[in-house]
N, CA, C and O of each residue as an XYZ file, in Angstrom:
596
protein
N      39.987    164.333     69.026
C      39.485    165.566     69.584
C      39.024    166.470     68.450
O      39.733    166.676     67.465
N      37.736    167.037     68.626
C      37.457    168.415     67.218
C      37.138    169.414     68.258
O      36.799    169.286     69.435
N      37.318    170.330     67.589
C      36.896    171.985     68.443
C      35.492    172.654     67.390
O      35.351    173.064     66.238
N      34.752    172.472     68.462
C      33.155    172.952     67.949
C      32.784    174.347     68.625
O      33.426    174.837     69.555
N      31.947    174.775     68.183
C      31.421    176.112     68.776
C      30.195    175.156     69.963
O      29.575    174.097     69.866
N      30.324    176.249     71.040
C      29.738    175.728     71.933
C      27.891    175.852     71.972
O      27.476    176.972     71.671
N      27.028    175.004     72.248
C      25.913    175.207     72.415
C      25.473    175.871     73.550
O      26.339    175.893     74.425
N      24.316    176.480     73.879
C      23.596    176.607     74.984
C      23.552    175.689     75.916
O      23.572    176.050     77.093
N      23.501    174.686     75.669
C      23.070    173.137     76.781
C      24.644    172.704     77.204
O      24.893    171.956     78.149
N      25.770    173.379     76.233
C      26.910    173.380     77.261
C      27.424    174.177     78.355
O      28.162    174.013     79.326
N      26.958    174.815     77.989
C      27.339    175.980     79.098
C      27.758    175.604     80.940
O      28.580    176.250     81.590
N      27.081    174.616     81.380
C      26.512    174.097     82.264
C      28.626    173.174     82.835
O      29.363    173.080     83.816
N      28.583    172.845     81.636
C      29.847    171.585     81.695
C      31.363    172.686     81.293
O      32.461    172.491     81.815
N      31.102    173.728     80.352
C      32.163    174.419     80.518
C      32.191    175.149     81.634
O      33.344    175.566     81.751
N      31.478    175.549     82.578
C      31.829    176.074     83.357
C      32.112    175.227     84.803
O      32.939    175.659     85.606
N      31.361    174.003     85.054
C      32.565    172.647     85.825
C      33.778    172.718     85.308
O      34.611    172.761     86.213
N      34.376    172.759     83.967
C      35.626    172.663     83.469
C      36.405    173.808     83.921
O      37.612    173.787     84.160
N      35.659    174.766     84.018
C      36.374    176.214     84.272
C      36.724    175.979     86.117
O      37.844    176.199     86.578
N      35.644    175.548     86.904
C      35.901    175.709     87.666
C      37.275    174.795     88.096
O      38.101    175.163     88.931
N      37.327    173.455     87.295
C      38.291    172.428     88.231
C      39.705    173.153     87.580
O      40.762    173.181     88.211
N      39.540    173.733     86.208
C      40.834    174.021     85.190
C      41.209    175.510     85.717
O      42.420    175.625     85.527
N      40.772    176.524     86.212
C      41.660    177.389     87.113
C      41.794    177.092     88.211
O      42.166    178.122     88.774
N      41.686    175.816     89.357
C      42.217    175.240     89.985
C      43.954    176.438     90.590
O      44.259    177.278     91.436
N      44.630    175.592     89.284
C      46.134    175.832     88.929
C      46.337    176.682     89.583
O      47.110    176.772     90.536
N      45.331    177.759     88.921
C      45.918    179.090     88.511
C      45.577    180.042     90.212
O      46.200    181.028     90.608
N      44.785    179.558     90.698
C      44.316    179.818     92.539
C      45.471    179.493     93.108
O      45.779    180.136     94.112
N      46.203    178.650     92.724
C      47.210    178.083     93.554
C      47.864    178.744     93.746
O      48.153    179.101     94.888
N      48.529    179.319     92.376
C      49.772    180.341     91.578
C      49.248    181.627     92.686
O      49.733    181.728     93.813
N      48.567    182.227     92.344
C      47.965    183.408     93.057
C      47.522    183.457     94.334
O      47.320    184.570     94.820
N      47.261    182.154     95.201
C      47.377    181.770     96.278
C      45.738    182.792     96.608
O      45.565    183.461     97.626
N      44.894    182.677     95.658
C      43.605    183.689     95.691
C      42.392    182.338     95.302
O      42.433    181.976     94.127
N      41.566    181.758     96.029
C      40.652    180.888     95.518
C      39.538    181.838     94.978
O      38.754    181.424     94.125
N      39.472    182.971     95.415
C      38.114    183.961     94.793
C      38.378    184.754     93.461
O      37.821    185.835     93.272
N      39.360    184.123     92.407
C      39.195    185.278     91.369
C      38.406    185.051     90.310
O      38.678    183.945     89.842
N      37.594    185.566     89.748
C      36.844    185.767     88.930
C      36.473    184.146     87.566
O      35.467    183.815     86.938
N      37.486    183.734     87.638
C      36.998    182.495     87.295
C      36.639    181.307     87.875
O      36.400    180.330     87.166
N      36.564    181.257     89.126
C      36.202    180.517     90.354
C      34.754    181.253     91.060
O      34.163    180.670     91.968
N      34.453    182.096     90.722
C      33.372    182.393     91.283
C      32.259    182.880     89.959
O      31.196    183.445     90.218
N      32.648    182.593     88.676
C      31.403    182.952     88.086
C      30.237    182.483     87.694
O      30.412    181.267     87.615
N      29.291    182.695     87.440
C      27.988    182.332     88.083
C      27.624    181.887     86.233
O      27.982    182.487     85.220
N      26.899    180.785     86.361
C      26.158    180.688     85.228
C      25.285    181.346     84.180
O      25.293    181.036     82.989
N      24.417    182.427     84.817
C      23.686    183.770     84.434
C      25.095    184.407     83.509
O      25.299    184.326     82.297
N      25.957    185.065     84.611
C      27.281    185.451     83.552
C      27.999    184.926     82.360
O      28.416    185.414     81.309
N      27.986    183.594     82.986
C      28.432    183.008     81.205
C      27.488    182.751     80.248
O      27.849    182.337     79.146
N      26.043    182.979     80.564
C      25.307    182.959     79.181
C      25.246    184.222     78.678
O      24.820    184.431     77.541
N      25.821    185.538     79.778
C      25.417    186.517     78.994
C      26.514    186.298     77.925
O      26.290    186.446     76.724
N      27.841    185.900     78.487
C      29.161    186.145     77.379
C      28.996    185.452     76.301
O      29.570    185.747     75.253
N      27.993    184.194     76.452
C      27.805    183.263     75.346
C      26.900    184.175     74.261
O      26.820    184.165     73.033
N      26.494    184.676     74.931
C      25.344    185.637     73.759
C      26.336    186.786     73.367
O      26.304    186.871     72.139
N      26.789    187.266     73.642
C      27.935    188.502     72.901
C      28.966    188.119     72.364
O      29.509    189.000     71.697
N      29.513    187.074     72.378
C      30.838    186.544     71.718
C      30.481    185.094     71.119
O      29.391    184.700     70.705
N      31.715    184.409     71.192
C      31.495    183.079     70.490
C      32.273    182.129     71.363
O      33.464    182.417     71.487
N      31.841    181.050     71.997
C      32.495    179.819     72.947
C      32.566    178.852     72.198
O      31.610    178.392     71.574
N      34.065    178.298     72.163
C      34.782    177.198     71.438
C      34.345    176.143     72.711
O      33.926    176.382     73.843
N      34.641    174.851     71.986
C      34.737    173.645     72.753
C      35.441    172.782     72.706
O      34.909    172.040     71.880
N      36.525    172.220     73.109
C      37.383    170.840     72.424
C      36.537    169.723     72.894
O      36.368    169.738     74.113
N      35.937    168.720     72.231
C      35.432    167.597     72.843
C      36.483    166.298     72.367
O      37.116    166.139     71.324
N      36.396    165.613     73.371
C      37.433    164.505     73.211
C      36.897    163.346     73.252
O      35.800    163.244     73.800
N      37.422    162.394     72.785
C      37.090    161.081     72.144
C      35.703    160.446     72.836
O      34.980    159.843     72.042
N      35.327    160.502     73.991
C      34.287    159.821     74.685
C      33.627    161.044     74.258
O      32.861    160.455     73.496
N      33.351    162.051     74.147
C      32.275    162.981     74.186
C      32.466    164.279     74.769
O      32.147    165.326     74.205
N      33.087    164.182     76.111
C      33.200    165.199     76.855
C      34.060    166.565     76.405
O      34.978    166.635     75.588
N      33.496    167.555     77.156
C      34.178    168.821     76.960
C      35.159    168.633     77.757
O      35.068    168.516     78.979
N      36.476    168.580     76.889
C      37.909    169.404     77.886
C      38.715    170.167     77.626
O      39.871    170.222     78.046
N      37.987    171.076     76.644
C      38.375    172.446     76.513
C      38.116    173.482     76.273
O      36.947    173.324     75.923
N      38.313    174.524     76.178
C      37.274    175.737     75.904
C      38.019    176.696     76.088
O      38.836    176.858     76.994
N      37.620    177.721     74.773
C      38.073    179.303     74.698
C      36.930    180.453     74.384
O      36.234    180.328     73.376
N      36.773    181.460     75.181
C      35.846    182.185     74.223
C      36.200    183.874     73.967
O      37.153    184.403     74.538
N      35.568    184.398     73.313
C      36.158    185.706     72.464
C      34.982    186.501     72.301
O      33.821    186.141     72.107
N      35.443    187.563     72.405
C      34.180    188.720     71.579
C      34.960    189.927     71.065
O      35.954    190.319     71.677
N      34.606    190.416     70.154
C      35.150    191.454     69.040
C      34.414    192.765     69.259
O      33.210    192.955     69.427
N      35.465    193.658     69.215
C      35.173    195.633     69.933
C      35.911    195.593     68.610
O      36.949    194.990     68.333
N      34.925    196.594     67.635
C      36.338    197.608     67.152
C      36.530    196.508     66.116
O      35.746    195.704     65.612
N      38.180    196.799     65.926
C      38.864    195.945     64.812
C      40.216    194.655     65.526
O      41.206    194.100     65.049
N      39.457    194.655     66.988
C      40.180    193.627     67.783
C      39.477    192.912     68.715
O      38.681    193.455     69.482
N      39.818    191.165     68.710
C      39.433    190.224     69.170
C      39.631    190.315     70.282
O      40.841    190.536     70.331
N      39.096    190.290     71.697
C      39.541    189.943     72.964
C      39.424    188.345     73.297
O      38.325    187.814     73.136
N      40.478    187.606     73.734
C      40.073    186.086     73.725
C      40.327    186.482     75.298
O      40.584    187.552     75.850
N      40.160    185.283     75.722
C      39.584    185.141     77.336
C      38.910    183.759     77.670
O      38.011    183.179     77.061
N      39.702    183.332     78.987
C      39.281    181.874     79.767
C      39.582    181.015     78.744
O      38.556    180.502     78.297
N      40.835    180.568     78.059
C      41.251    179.539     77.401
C      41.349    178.521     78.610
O      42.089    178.879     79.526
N      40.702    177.293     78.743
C      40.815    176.029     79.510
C      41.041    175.313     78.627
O      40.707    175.393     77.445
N      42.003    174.087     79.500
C      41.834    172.672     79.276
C      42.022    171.847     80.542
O      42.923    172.012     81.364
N      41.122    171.003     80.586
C      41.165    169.596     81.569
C      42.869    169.563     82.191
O      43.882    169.538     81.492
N      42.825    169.568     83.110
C      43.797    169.157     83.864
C      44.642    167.776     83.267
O      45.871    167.707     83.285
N      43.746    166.695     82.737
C      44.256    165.543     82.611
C      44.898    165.598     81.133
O      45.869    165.010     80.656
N      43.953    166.560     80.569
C      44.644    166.708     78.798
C      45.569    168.024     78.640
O      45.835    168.578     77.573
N      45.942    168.356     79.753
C      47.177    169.455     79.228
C      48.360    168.682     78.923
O      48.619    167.497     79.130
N      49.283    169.989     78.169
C      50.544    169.101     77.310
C      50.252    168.344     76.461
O      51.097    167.492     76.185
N      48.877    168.341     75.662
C      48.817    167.571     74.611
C      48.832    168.833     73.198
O      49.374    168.402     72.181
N      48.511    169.689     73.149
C      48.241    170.786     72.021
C      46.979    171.136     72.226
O      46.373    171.580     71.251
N      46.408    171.049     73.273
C      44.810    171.434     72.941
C      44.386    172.795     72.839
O      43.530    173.303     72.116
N      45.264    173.367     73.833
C      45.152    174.704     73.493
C      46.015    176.053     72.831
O      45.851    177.273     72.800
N      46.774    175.318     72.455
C      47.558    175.675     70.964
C      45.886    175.680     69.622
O      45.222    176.542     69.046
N      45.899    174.477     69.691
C      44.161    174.139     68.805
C      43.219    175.357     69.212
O      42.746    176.062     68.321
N      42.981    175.575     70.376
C      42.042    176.124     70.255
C      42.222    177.685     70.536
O      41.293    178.432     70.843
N      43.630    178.088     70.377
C      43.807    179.177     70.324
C      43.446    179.871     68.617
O      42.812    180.837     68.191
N      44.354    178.616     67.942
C      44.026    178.495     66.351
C      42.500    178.489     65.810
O      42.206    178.899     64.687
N      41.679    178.041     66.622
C      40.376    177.959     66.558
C      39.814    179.217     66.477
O      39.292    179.693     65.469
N      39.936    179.787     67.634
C      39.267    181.009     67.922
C      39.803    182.219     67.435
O      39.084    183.218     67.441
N      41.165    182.289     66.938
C      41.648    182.916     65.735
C      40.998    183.052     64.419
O      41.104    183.974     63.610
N      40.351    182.037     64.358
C      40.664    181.590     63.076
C      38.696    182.104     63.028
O      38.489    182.929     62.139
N      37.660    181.782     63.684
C      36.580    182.088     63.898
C      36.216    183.385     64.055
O      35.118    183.776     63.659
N      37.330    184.405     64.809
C      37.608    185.570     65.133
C      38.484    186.511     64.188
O      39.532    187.075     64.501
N      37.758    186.557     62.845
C      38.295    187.339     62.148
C      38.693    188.843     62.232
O      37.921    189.727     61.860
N      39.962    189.100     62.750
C      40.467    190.597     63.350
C      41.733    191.173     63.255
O      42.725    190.521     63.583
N      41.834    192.544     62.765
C      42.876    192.682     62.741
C      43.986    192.900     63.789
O      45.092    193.342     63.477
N      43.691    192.620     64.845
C      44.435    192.334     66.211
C      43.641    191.829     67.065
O      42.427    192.025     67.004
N      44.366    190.903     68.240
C      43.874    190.131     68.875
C      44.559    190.401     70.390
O      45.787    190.475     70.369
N      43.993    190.537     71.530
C      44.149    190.672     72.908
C      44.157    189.986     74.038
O      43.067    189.456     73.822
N      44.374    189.684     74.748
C      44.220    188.572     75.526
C      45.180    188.977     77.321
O      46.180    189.695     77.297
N      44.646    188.384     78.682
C      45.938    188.869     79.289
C      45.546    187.619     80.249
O      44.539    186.911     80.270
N      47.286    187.623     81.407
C      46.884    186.350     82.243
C      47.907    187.197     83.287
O      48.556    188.238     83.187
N      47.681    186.108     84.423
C      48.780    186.787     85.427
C      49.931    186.444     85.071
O      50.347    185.601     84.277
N      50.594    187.463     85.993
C      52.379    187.010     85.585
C      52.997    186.234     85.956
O      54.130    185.984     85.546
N      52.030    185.292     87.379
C      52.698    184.088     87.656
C      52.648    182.984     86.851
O      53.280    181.974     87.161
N      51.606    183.067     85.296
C      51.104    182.146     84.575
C      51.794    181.731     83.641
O      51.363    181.369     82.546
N      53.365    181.757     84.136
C      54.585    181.408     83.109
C      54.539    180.489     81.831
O      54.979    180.667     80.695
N      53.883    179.485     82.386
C      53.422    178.738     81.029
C      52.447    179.263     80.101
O      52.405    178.795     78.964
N      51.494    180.377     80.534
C      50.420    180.545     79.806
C      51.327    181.762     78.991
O      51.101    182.051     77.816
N      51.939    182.141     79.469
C      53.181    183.628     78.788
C      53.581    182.828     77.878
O      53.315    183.270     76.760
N      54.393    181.297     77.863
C      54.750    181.411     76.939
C      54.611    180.577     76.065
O      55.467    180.343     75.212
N      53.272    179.888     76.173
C      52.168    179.755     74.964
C      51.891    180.926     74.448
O      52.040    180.999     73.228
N      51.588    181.724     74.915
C      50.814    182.826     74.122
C      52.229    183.886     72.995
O      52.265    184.446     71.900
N      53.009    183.673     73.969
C      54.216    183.757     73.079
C      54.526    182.784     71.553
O      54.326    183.097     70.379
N      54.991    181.728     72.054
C      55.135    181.245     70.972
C      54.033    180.871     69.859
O      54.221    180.480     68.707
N      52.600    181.153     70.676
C      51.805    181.753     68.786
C      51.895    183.428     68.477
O      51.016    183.861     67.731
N      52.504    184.018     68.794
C      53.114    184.786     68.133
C      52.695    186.733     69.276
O      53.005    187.897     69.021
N      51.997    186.168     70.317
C      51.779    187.416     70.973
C      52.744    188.000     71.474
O      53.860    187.498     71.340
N      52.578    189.214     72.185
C      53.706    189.954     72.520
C      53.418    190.910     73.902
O      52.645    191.866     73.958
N      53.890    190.610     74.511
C      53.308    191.695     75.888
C      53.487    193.188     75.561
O      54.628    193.570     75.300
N      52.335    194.190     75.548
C      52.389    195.053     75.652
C      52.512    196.407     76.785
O      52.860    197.582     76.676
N      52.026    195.539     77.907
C      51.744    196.169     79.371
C      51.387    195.550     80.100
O      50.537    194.733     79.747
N      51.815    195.569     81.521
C      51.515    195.038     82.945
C      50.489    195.841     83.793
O      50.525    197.011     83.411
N      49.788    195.706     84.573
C      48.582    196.288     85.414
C      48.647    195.484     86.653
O      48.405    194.291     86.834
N      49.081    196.537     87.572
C      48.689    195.520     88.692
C      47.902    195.908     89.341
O      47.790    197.098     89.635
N      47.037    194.847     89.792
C      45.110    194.668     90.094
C      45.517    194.596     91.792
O      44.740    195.315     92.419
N      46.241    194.108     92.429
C      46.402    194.356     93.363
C      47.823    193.746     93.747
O      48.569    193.348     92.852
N      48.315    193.651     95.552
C      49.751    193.024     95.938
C      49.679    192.299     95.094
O      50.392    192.541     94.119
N      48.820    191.108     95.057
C      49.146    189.566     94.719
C      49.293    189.395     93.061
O      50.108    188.797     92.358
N      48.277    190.095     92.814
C      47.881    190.302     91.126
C      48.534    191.334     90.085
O      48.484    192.552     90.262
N      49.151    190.724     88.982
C      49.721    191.391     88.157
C      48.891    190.462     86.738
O      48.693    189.251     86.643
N      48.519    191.648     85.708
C      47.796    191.489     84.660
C      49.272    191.698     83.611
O      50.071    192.595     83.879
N      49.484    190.811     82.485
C      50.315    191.308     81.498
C      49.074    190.583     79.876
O      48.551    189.554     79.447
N      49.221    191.968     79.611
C      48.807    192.319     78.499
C      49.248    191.807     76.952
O      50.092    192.474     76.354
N      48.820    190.933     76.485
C      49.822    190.352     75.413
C      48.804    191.067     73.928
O      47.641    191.391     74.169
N      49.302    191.233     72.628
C      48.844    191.264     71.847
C      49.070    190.470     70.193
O      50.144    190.083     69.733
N      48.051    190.412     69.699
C      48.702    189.701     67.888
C      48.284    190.630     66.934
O      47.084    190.895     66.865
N      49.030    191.128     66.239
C      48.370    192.250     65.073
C      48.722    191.256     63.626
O      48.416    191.666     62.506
């Protein structure tokens, strides 16, 4: 597996990935309409043009993973870390958290998921984030706020 910056002509396949890889996370929230299930291709090229989209490609070729980021200020916002359903629990996105760190030169870094996203809490934990605040978006939805300085 290597983690590449994403092209234009991917765009198309990370966002199939996005759609089958928050799957999960619809479940958790019992919401099939949130914002990563319904975004439109137009939208992710705009984000591709303001920030920077990682890619994990794996041994046959294919994309099965992806993170992307854009920088305000003197802090990174990362956002929509995926991986393939079939390649989670391998480190991929440990990798490509390191990736987009590491591409995303900042002196703090932001990121948030729901609070039912226990595993994603505590990945983001153990590379070293820290919840700063909760927001809740509605009944179902609770936002927790993690940060890395």
């Amino acid at each position: 597996m290597k983690i590449e910056k994403a092209q234009q002509e991917d765009l198309e396949k990370i966002l199939e990935l996005q759609y089958l890889a928050y799957q999960s996370e619809a479940v958790l929230l019992d919401d099939f309409s949130i914002p990563p299930l319904t975004q439109t291709i137009e939208s992710l090229r705009t984000e591709y043009g303001e920030g920077i989209v990682l890619k994990a490609v794996g041994e046959k070729g294919d994309i099965i993973g992806s993170v992307r980021a854009y920088i305000h200020g003197n802090t990174a916002y990362i956002g929509k870390l995926m991986v393939h359903p079939q390649f989670q629990g391998q480190g991929i996105g440990t990798e490509l958290m390191a990736a987009i760190e590491l591409e995303c030169q900042a002196q703090r870094y932001e990121l948030y998921t729901s609070d039912k996203s226990i595993r994603n809490i505590k990945l983001y934990e153990r590379l070293g984030y820290k919840e700063y605040k909760r927001e809740a978006i509605s009944e179902k939805l609770v936002f927790v706020y993690l940060e890395k300085l």
